[in-house]
N, C-alpha and C positions, 0 to 999 in steps of 0.2 A: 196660507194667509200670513201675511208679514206682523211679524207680533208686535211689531209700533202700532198700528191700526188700535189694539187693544190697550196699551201703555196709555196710550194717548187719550183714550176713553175715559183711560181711570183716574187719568190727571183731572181731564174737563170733570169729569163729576166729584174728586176728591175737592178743587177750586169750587163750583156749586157751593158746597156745604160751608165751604172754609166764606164765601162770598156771605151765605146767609147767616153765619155766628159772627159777623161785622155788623149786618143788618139789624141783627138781632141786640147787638151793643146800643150800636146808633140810637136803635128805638125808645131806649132805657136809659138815655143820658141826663133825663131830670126825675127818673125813678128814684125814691129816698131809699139809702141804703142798698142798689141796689151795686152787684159784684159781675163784672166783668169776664164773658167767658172768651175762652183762644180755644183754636180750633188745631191739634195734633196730628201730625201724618206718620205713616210709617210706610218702607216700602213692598213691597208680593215677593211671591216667593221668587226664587232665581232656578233660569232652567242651567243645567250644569255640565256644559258640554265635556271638558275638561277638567277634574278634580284638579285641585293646586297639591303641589309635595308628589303627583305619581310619578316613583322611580322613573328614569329611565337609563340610567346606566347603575353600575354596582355605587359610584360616587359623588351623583348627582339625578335632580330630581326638580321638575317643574317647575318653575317659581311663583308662578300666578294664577293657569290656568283658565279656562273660557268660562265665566260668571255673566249670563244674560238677563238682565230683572225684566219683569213682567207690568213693574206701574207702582201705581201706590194705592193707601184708601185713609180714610180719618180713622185714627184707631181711638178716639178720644175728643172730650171738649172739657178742658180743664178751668174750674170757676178760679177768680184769684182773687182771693181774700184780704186785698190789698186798702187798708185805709181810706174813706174818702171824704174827700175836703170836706169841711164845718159850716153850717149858716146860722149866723144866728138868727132868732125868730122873738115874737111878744105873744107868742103862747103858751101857757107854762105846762104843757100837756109836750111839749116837743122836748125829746130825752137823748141824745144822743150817746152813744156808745161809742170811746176808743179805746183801741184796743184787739182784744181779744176777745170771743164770745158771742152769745146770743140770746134777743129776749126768746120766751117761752110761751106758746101760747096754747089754749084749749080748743080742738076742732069740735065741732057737730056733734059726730062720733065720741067725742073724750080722747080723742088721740091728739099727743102733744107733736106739733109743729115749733121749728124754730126758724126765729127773724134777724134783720140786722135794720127793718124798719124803724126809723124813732118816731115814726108822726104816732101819736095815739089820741085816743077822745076818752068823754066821759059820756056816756050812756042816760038815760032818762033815770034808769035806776043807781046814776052812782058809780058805774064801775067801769074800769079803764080796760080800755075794747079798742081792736085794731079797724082799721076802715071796714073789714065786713065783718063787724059786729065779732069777733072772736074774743076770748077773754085772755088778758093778761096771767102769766102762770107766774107763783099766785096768785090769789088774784085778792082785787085792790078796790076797795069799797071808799067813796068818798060821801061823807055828810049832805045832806041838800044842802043844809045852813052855814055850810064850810064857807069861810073868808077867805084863805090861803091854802095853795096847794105847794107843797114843794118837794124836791127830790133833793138828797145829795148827793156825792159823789160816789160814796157806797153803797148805798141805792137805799136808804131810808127815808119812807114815805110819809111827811106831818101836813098837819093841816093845823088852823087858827080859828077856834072857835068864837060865835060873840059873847062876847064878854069876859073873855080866856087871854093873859096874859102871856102865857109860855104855851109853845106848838104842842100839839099832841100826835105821836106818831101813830099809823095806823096802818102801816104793813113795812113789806121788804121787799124790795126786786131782787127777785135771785136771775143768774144766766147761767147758759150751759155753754160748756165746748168742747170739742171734736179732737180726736188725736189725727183725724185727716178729713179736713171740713170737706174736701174737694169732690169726698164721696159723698156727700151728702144729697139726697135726691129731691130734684127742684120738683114743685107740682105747681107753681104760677102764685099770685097773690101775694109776691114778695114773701113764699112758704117753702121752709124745707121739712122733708123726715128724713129721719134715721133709720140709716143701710148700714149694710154689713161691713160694706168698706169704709164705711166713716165711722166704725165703731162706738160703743154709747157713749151717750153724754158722761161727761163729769160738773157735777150742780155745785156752782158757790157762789159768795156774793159778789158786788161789783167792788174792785180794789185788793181782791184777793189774791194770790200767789197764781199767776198762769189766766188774772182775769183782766178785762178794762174796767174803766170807768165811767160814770156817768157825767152827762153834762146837762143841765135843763137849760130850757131853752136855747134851744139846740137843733138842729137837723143834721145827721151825717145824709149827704149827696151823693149823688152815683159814682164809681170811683171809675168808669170810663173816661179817656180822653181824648177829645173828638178829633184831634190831629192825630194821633195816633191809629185810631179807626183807618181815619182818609188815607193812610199810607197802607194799612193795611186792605183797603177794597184796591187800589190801584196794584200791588203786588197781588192781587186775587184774579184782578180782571187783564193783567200782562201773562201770567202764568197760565189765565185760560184760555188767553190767547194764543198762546208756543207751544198750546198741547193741540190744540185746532191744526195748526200748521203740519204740527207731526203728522195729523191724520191725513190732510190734504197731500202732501210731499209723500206719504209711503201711498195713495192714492193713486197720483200719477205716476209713481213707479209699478203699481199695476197695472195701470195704463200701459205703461212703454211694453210690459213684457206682456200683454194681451194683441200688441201691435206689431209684435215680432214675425218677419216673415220670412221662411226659407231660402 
């Protein structure tokens, strides 16, 4: 069996995946905070007909040798932790984060999850909660009778009480970040946890040495961008195309030599 047949295969399906980590961008283009994944190839093993370098005289020796590869496959989907544009908003619950870092949040479980989400709310009881009800780590109790909320840039949380002249602060936003965010493992909900390859967090506050900063009102946006997608499905779906081709052309070279007659 002519090993293009199978090269060929591994393109169409390595292209597959690479088509749906486009798709998967595209879909997330007005996700807050959301990061951007690429889809990484590498190629199979090589069959080795010819070692390169074997002697063949006392004073010379191969130069190249017969290296035949077998295809490729995705050996990776790397997130890019890449900045994304700012909107401003009249919410004062909208925090955005530039920089470096991530907020922290509390799971179900008590297991902490980290975000680059800035949309946040306030709860019945007060306390600033991601869209599905998750808490801010630490977390952040506001007043019912509060006037004002505010954040600053190093993540100091005051409010305005009535009849109170000067804010009174009532927490801290701490963030955390990764010495390799990349490994960090997505479970959906704009949530990551911490893997072995992203190593543990390091916790400080916002403005701190290796941190970002805060901005209220504020939304960081998806840092996809959607020309750069389109270029990318079209170099997904021309690639899937020229591995098709290899399959059909060593196809009908089966053909020819099935039709071979004496």
């Amino acid at each position: 069996m002519l090993r293009s047949l199978w090269a060929g295969a591994s393109g169409m399906i390595a292209q597959q995946t690479h088509l749906d980590v486009v798709a998967h961008n595209l879909a997330n283009v007005n996700t807050s905070g959301f990061k951007k994944l690429r889809a990484d190839f590498q190629d199979l093993i090589y069959q080795i007909n010819r070692e390169p370098g074997v002697p063949v005289e006392p004073d010379s020796m191969v130069p190249t040798g017969i290296q035949v590869g077998l295809g490729v496959k995705v050996c990776g989907t790397t997130r890019i932790f890449m900045q994304g544009p700012l909107q401003t908003s009249d919410n004062a619950t909208d925090i955005a984060l530039t920089g470096e870092g991530f907020y922290q949040v509390t799971m179900p479980d008590g297991t902490i999850a980290y975000t680059r989400d800035s949309n946040w709310k306030i709860d019945a009881n007060g306390q600033v909660v991601n869209h599905d009800g998750y808490l801010l780590e630490p977390a952040i109790v506001v007043p019912e009778d509060a006037t004002d909320f505010a954040v600053s840039q190093t993540g100091a949380v005051t409010i305005k009480m009535p009849g109170e002249v000067l804010p009174e602060e009532i927490g801290q936003i701490e963030l955390a970040r990764f010495i390799n965010p990349a490994g960090l493992r997505s479970i959906g909900r704009n949530l990551f946890l911490e893997s072995a390859a992203s190593g543990a967090p390091v916790v400080g506050n916002p403005g701190d040495e290796g941190f970002g900063a805060l901005e209220q009102r504020t939304l960081e946006m998806s840092n996809v961008q959607v020309v750069e997608e389109m270029v990318e499905m079209i170099v997904a779906q021309r690639a899937y195309e020229a591995n098709s081709k290899t399959i059909q052309t060593a196809d009908e070279l089966l053909r020819m030599a099935n039709n071979l007659r004496r």
